[in-house]
C-alpha positions in Angstrom: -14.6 -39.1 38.9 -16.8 -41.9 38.1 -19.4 -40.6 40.2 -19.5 -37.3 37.9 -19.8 -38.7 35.4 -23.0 -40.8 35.8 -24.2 -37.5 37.2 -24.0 -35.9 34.6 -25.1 -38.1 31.7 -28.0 -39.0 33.9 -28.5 -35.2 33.9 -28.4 -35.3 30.1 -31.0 -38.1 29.9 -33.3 -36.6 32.1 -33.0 -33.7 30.2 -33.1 -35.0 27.1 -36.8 -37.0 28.0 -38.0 -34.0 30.1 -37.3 -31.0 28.6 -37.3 -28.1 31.3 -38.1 -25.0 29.6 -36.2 -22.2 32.3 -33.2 -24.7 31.8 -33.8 -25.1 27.8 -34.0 -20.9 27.7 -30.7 -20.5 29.9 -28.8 -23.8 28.2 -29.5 -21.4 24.8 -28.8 -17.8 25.8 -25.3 -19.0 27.3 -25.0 -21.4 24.1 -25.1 -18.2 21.9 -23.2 -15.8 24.4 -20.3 -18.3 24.4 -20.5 -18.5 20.7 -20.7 -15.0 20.6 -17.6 -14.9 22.5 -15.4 -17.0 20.3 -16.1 -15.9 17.4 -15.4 -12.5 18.3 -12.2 -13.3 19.6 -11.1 -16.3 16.9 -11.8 -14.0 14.1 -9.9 -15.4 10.7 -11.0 -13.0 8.3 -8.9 -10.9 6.3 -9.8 -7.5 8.0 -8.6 -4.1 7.2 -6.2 -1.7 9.5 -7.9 1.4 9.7 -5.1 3.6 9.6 -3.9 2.3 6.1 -6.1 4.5 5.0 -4.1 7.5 6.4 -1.3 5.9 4.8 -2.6 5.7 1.6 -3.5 9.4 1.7 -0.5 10.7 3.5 0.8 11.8 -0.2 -2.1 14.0 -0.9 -2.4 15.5 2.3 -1.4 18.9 0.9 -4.3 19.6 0.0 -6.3 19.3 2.8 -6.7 21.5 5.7 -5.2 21.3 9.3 -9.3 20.3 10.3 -9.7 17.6 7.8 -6.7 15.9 8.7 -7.9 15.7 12.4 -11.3 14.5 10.7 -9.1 11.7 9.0 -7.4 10.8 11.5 -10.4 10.3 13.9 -12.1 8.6 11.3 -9.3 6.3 10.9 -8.9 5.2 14.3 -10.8 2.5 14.5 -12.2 0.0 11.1 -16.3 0.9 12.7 -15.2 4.5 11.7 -14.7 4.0 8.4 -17.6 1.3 8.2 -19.7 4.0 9.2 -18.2 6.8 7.3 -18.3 4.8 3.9 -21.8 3.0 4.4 -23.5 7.5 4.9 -20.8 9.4 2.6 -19.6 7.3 -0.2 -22.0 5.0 -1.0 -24.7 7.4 -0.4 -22.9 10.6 -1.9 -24.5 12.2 1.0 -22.0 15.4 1.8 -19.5 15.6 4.6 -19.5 18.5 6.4 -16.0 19.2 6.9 -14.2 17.7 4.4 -13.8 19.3 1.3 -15.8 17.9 -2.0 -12.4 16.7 -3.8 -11.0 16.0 -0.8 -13.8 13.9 0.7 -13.7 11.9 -3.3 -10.2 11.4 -2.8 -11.2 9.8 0.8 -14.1 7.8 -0.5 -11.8 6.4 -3.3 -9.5 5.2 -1.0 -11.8 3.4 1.1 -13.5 1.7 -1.9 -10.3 0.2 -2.8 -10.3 -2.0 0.5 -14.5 -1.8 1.1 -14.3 -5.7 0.4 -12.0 -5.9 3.8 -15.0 -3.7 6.0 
């Protein structure tokens, strides 16, 4: 065990005196995958559930028809959906091709109640 060790800080000095550039270029792109990696997977931040968004709109689903709801519901499935789906239809007022005008205002204005959680 003793042995590794003075391996590997002798590594470190050797490294640290003369920098290799292949190494330096590897050491860094596995630095940032690994980081990468964790922070994708040790996410704290309050994040929103896609599918409270159904929720939220299950009471006015009346008025909209059988293909909007499947529209919602895909849309809904995942929280890129709806990042997507707000960032080219609501904030852009750009015009959905399946969902109704009111209908597609009553979507947008659920969203924009939780856009700070996208």
């Amino acid at each position: 065990m003793k042995n590794l060790l003075i391996l590997i800080v002798a590594a470190a000095l050797f490294l640290h005196f003369y920098p290799q550039s292949e190494v330096t270029k590897f050491y860094n792109e596995k630095k940032a995958m690994l980081l990468d990696g964790f922070a994708e997977y040790t996410d704290t931040s309050v994040s929103l559930k896609a599918d409270k968004i159904y929720t939220d709109l299950e009471s006015k689903l009346a008025s909209f028809s059988s293909e909007e709801i499947t529209q919602l519901k895909d849309l809904t499935s995942s929280k890129d959906n709806v990042k997507v789906f707000y960032g080219t239809y609501c904030q852009n007022t750009k015009r959905h091709a399946i969902f109704h005008p009111e209908n597609q205002k009553k979507v947008c204005a659920t969203i924009s109640h939780y856009s700070n959680f996208l």
